[in-house]
C-alpha positions, -999 to +999 in steps of 0.1 A: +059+666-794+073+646-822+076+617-807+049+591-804+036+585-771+039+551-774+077+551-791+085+563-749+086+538-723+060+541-691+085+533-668+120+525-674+156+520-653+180+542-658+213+522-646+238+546-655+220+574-630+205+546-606+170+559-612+133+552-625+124+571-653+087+576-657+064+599-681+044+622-656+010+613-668-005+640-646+004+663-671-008+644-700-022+654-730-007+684-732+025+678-717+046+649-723+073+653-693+097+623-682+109+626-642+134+605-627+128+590-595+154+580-571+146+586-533+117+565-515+099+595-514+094+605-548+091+567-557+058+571-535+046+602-540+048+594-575+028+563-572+005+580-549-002+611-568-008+589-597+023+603-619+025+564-628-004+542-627-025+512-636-018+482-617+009+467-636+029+500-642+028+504-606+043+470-601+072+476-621+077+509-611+078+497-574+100+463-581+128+489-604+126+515-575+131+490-549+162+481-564+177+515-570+167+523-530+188+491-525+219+508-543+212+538-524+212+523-490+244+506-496+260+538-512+251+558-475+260+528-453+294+527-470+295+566-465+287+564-432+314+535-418+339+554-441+334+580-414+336+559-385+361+535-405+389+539-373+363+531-350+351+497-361+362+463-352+362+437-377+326+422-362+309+450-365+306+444-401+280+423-392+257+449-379+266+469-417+254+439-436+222+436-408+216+475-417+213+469-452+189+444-448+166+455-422+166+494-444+153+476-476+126+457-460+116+491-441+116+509-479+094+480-491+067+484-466+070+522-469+065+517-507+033+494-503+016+518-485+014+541-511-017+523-529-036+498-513-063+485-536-042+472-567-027+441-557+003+444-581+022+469-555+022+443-529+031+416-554+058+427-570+078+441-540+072+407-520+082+395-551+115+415-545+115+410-506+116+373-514+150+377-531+161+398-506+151+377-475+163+340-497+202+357-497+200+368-462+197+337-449+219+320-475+244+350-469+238+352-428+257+323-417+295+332-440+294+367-435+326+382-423+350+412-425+365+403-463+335+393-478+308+417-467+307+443-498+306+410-522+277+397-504+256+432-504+264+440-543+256+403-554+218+409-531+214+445-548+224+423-583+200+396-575+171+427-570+180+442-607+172+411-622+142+402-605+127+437-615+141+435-652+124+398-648+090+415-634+089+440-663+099+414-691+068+391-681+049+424-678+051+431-714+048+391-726+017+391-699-003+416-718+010+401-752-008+373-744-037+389-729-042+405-759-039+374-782-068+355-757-091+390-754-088+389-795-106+356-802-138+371-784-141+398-811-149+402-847-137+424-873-158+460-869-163+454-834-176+485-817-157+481-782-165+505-751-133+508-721-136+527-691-106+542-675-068+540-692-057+497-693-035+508-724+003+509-719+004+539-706-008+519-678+019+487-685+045+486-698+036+480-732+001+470-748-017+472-719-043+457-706-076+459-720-063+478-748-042+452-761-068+429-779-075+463-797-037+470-807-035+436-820-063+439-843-057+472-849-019+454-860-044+432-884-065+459-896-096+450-879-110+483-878-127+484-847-146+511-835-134+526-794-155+542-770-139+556-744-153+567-711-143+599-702-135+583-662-143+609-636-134+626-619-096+620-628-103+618-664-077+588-675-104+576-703-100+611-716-063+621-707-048+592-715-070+561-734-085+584-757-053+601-762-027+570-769-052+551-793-059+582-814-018+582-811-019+548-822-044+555-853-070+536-838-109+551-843-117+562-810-148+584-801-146+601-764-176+597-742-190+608-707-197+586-683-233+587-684-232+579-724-227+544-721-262+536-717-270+560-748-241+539-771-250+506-762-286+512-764-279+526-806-261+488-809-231+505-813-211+482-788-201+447-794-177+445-765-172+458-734-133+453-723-116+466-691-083+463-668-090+453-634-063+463-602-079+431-579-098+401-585-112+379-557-115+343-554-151+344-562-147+366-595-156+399-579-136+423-597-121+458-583-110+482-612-116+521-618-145+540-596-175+538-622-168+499-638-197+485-621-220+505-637-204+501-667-210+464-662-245+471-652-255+489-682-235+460-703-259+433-684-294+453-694-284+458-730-264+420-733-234+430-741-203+410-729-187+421-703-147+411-706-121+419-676-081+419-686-066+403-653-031+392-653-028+366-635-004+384-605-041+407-598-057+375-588-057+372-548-073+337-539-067+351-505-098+376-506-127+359-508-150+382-522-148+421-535-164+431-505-129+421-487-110+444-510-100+476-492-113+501-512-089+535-514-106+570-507-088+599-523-086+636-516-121+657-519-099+682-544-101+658-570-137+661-574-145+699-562-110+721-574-093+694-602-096+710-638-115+738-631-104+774-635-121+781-600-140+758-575-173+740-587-189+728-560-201+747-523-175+755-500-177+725-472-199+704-491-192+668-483-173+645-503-171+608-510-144+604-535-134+565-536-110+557-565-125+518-571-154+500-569-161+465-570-180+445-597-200+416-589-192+381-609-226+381-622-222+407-643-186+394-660-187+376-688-153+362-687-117+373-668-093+375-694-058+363-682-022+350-696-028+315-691-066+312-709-100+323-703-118+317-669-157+317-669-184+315-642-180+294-617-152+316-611-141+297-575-130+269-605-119+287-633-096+309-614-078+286-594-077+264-629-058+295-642-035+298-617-031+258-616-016+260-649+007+290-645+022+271-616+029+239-643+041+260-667+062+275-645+077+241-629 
């Protein structure tokens, strides 16, 4: 292609066609492929089939598609009293406006469903449901025949600018992650990442790839590692991919190489994105982090998560109250292989997370500073100040 991956936008709204436009990053490397999105369906097939991924990206692709489901809802309810337009009495209105309401909240739960690990989904459409349910009840009480379709545009424009708003702090969010995650490194940093936290999973600089943009930007020359991530390849698909894109020096690894590269002294740095983080600092992120981190601990490397602050849940204790999501056995038996690699009817445990104990992070990397161990302090110090700042 001639374009640069990263000249195309992750996910983006199309206003003019009342759809989400994504890149399909199934079919990354070798096919750069842009779908449009526009019924609740393929909004969560393709969140579920991971055609857009990484917490944030998810987020905003959830937030932009709740809102075009919105326009859709109220294009089909005006359809369908058009038909029935001789039949209605001026307080049935009432049950239209109702319809509207009580379809989108349905959509929203529909749409959380389709991932439940990375706490972004759920935040960003409650997010939305929170506009949503805020002009209901300012809206119930003045209702009427006249004023109906003024009511229902100004909630579906209330939901575009909360998602435009949810996208906008997206991109500042990793800005500034990148910015904090920068002052723990030097110039020729060698710096190992697991899975893709780049922008292909934001939607721009990423997670934990955007201390490395940023020096890149100041010609700090570091030196990437790049887990390969099994068994659904994202370190190799798509990290290795957009930061050789990007110029960046990045060396693609297997899995079981981390050991061998930290061992030579060849890693200064170990950064990765995270999709949950407990109260207590226990981390959720990529199927294959922990170990990661384990390796990291043996050899004393740091150990640095990226965590905006909207993957912090104060309301799970610990990782081990994360619900962890399983997915198909296919991934792991038929995916990329010309023909089946492993027995007919073997069984399969294929979980797409797993949880990293506090003691082995060094630090959680957020937009509003640094947190350390004790984490149960730190954390709720983070999120302490994004409230003031926010007041």
């Amino acid at each position: 292609m001639s374009q640069n991956i990263l000249d195309i936008n992750t996910v983006e709204l199309d206003e003019a066609n009342n759809c989400v436009i994504i890149i399909d990053q199934t079919r990354l490397p070798s096919k750069t492929e842009l779908i449009n999105l526009k019924t609740a369906e393929e909004i969560w097939e393709a969140i579920y089939l991971l055609k857009v991924r990484g917490a944030p990206a998810i987020g905003v692709a959830a937030a932009l598609g709740l809102y075009v489901r919105a326009g859709e809802i109220y294009k089909e309810l005006t359809a369908e009293k058009s038909k029935q337009c001789n039949k209605l009495q001026d307080n049935d209105n009432v049950a239209v406006y109702q319809s509207f309401f009580d379809r989108v909240i349905k959509e929203k739960e529909y749409l959380n469903s389709s991932r439940p690990t990375a706490v972004n989904l759920s935040w960003a459409l409650n997010r939305m449901e929170k506009v949503l349910k805020e002009w209901y009840e300012e809206s119930r009480p003045v209702v009427n025949f006249e004023n109906e379709k003024d009511i229902i545009e100004k909630c579906i424009s209330k939901l575009n600018a909360e998602a435009k708003a949810i996208q906008k702090e997206d991109i500042d969010t990793c800005r500034k992650l990148g910015e904090y995650g920068l002052t723990l490194l030097k110039k020729g940093d060698g710096i190992l990442t697991h899975c893709n936290a780049g922008q292909l999973a934001t939607s721009k600089y990423g997670t934990a790839t955007a201390p490395i943009y940023l020096g890149h930007e100041k010609g700090y020359d570091f030196k990437v590692f790049c887990d390969e991530t099994r068994p659904l390849l994202q370190g190799a698909r798509l990290t290795a991919y957009e930061l050789q894109s990007a110029g960046v020096d990045v060396t693609l690894i297997c899995d079981n190489m981390s050991a061998m590269v930290m061992r030579n002294g060849w890693v200064n740095a170990v950064f990765v994105g995270c999709d949950r983080v407990a109260a207590n600092g226990d981390v959720a992120n990529k199927i294959g982090t922990s170990v990661v981190a384990t390796v990291a601990k043996r050899f004393n490397v740091p150990f640095y998560v990226c965590a905006p602050t909207s993957t912090i849940d104060l309301n799970t204790p610990t990782g081990n109250d994360i619900k962890i999501e399983e997915r198909p056995q296919s991934e792991v038996t038929d995916m990329w292989y010309k023909e089946r690699m492993a027995p007919e009817n073997v069984k399969v445990f294929n979980p797409a997370f797993d949880v990293t104990d506090n003691e082995y992070v060094t630090a959680i990397i957020t937009e509003y500073g640094i947190a350390r161990a004790p984490y149960t302090d730190s954390l709720k110090e983070i999120l302490d100040r994004k409230h003031s700042c926010q007041m």
